[in-house]
C-alpha positions as CSV (number, residue, x, y, z in Angstrom):
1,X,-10.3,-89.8,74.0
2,X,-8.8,-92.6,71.8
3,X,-9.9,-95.8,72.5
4,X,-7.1,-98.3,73.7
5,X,-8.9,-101.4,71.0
6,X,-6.8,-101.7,68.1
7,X,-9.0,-101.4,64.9
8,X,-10.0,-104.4,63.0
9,X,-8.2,-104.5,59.5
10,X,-10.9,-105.5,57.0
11,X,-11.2,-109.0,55.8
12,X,-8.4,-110.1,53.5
13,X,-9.9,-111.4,50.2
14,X,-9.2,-115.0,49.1
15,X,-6.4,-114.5,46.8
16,X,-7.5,-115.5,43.1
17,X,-6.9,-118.7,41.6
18,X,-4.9,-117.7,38.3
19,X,-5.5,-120.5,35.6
20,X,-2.8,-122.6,35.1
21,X,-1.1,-121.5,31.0
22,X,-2.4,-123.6,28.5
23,X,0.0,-126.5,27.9
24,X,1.0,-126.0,24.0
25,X,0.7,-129.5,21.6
26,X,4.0,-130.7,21.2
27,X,3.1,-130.7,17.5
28,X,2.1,-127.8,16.7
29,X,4.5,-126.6,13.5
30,X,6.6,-124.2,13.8
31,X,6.8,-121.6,10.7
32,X,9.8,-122.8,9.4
33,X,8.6,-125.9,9.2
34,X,5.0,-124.7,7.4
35,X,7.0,-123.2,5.0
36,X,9.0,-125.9,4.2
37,X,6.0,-128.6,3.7
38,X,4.3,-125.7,2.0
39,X,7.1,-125.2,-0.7
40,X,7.2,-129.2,-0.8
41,X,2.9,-129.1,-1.8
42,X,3.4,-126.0,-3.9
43,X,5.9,-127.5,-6.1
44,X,4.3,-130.9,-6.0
45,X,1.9,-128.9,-8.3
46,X,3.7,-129.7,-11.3
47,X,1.9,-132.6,-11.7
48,X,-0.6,-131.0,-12.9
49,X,1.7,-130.0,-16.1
50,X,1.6,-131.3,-19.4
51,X,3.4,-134.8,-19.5
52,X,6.4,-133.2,-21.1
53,X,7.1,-130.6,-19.1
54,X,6.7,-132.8,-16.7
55,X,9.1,-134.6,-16.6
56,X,11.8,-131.9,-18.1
57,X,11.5,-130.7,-14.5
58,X,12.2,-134.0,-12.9
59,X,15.7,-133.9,-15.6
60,X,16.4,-130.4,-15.1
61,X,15.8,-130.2,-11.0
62,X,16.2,-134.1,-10.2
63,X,19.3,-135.3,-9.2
64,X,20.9,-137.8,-11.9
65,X,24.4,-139.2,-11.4
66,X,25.1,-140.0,-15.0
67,X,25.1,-136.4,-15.7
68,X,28.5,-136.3,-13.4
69,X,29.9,-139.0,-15.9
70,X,32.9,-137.6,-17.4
71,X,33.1,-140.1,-20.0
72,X,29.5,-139.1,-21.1
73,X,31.0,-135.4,-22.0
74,X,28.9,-135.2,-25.6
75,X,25.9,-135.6,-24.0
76,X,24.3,-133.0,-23.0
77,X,21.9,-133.3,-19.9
78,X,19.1,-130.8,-19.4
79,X,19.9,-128.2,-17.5
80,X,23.3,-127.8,-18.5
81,X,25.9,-127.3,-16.2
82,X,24.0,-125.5,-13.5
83,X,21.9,-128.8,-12.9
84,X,25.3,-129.9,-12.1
85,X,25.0,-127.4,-8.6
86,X,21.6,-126.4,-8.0
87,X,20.3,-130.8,-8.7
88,X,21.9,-131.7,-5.3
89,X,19.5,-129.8,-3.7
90,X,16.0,-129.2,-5.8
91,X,15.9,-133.3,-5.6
92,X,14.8,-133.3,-2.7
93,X,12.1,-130.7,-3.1
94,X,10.3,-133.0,-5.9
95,X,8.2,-136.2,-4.9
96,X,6.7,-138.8,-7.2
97,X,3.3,-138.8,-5.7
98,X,1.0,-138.1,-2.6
99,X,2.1,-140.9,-0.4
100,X,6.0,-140.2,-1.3
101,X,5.5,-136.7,0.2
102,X,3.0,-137.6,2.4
103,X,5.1,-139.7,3.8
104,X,8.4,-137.9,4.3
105,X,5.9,-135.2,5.9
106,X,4.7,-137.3,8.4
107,X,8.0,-138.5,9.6
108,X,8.7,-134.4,9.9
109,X,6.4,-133.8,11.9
110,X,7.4,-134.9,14.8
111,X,11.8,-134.5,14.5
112,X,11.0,-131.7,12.0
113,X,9.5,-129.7,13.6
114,X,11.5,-130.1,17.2
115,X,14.9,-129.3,15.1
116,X,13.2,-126.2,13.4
117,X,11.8,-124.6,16.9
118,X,15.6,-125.3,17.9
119,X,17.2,-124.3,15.1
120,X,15.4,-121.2,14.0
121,X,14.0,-120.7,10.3
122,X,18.0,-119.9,8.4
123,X,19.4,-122.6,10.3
124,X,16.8,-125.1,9.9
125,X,16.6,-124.7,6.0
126,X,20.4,-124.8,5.8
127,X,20.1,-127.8,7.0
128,X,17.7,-129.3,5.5
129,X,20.1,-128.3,2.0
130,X,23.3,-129.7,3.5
131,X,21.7,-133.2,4.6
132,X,19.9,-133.3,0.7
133,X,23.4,-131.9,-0.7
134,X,24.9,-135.4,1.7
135,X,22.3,-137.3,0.9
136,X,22.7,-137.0,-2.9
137,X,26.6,-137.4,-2.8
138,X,26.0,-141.1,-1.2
139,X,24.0,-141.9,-3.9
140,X,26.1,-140.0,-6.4
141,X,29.0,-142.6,-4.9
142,X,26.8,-145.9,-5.4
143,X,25.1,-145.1,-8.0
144,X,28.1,-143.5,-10.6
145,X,26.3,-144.5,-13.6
146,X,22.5,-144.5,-13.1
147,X,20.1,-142.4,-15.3
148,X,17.1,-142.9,-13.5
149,X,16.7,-139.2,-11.3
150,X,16.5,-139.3,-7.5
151,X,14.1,-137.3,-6.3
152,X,12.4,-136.8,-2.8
153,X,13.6,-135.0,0.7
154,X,14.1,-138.4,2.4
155,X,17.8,-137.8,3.0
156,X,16.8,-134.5,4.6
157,X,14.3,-136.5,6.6
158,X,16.5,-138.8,7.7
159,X,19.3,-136.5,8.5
160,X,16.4,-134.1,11.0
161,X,16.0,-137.4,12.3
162,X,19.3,-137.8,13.5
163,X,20.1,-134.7,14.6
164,X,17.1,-134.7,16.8
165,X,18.4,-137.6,18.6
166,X,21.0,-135.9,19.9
167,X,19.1,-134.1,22.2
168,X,15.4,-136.0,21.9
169,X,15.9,-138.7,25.0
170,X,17.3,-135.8,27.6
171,X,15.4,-135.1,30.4
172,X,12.7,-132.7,29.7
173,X,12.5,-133.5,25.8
174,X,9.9,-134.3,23.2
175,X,11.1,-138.4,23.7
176,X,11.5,-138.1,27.4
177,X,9.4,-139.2,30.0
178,X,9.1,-135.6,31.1
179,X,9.0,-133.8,28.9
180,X,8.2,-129.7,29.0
181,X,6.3,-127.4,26.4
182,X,7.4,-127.6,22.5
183,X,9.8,-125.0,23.0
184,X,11.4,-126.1,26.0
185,X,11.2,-129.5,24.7
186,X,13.0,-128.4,22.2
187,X,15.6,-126.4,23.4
188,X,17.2,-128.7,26.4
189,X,21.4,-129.1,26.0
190,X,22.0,-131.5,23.6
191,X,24.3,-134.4,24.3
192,X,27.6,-134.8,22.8
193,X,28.2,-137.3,19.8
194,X,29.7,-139.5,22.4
195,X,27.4,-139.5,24.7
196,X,25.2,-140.1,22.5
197,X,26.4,-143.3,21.5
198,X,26.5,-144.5,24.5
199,X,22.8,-143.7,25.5
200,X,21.2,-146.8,25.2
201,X,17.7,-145.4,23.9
202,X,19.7,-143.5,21.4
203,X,21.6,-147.0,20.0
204,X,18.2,-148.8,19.6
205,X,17.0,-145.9,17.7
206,X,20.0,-146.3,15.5
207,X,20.1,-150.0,15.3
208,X,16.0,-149.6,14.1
209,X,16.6,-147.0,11.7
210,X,19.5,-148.9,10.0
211,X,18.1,-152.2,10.3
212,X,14.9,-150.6,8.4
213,X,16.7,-148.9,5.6
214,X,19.2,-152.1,4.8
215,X,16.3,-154.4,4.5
216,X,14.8,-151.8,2.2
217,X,17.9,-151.9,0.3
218,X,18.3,-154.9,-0.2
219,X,15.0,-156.2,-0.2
220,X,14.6,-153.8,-3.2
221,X,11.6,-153.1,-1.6
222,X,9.4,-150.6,-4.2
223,X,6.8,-147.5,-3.0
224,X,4.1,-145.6,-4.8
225,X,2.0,-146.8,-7.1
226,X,4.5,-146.2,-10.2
227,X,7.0,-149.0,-8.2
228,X,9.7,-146.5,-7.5
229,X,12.7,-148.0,-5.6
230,X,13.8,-146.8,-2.3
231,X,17.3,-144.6,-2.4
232,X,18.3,-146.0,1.1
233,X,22.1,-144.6,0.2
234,X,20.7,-141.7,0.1
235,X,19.1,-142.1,3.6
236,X,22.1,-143.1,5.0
237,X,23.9,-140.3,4.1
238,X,21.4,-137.5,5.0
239,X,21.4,-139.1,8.6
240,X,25.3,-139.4,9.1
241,X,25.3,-135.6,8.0
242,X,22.7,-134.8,10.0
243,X,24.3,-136.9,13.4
244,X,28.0,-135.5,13.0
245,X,27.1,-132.2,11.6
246,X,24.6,-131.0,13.9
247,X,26.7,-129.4,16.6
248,X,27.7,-127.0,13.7
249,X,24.0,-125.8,13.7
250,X,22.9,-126.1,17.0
251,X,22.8,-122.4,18.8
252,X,22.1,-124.4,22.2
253,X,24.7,-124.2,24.9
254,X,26.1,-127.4,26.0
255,X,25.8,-127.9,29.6
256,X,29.0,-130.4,30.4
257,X,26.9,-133.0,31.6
258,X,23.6,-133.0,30.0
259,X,20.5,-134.9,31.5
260,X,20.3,-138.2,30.2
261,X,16.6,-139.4,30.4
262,X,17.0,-142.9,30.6
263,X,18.6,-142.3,34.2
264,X,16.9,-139.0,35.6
265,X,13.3,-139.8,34.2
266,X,12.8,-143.3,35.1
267,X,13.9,-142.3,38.7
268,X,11.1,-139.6,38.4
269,X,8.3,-142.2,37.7
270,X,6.3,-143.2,41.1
């Protein structure tokens, strides 16, 4: 005979706490970017060359305008004509000294490495040539007839710096006030150029970054120990590239009305 009393389920278990995921450092570098400042210390090693050869890499890799002087036609430059190509690139690859590099790397770190995660490794070092290639143009056009060779990846600098703006102050990125992982950070829809210069945040940025370079300009302000003068035409044209070129490189879908931080976040805050 069956009893009537339902049976008693056993006890359910407390379900288990799972640990939240580890929050990953906004900083952490991505490998396009290691490889990048990698190449940048590896080559840096020619320092340790013999005087001479030295500075026959600085001629041959540097970027010189003269050597585009076509009154200049029976001088012959080192490198020859292929200096003529690869130069507006492999400039920005050299550095005079540890705090030139050092510095250009730290300012990477940060917009570097947010554009790279973004961007993916071809993209990224594409652009990182186009911006140099822009960067050493502008100083091509100022400085027509100067020996003296530019090197340093400030106009690449400058132009990831740029480009990063275009996307660094929406909600949920790596300037915001809520911001997500690295890769999330780094992936949110990017605003348009338009919208971009009408964030506020984004103009200040702009008006700082110019302000910064002109007063190095024309304060003739020096770096490094050797006194090396600052190619600020050079910044300025690895940053334009780098702002009006980006959508070109971006592989993000543009939402049509991406989330501008300075409204949605500040709303957010209790």
């Amino acid at each position: 005979m069956r009893s009537s009393t339902p049976l008693e389920s056993p006890p359910e278990s407390a379900p288990e706490l799972l640990p939240a995921p580890p929050r990953e450092p906004i900083l952490t570098l991505p490998g396009a970017l290691t490889a990048y400042v990698a190449l940048l210390a590896v080559i840096h090693l020619r320092v340790l060359l013999p005087p001479d050869l030295e500075n026959w890499t600085i001629d041959v890799f540097g970027f010189i305008p003269k050597r585009y002087d076509s009154t200049l036609l029976a001088i012959d430059f080192p490198g020859g004509e292929g200096a003529k190509v690869w130069s507006f690139v492999t400039y920005s690859l050299l550095h005079a000294n540890l705090s030139h590099i050092g510095f250009n790397v730290l300012w990477l770190l940060p917009f570097g490495s947010a554009l790279a995660r973004r961007f993916g490794a071809i993209r990224f070092f594409l652009f990182m040539a186009v911006t140099a290639a822009a960067g050493a143009l502008a100083h091509l056009v100022t400085h027509e007839h100067a020996v003296a060779p530019m090197i340093g990846a400030s106009a690449s600098v400058s132009g990831t710096m740029a480009a990063a703006i275009r996307f660094a102050f929406v909600r949920g990125s790596f300037l915001s006030f809520n911001r997500g992982d690295a890769d999330a950070a780094a992936r949110v829809p990017a605003l348009s150029l338009m919208r971009a210069l009408r964030n506020g945040r984004v103009l200040a940025f702009l008006g700082i970054w110019f302000a910064v370079n002109i007063i190095f300009g024309v304060g003739s302000i020096a770096i490094g120990a050797d006194g090396a003068s600052v190619a600020w035409q050079a910044h300025i044209g690895g940053f334009l590239a780098g702002l009006l070129l980006f959508s070109l490189f971006d592989p993000v879908p543009r939402t049509v009305h991406a989330a501008d931080a300075s409204s949605h976040d500040v709303s957010n805050r209790g």
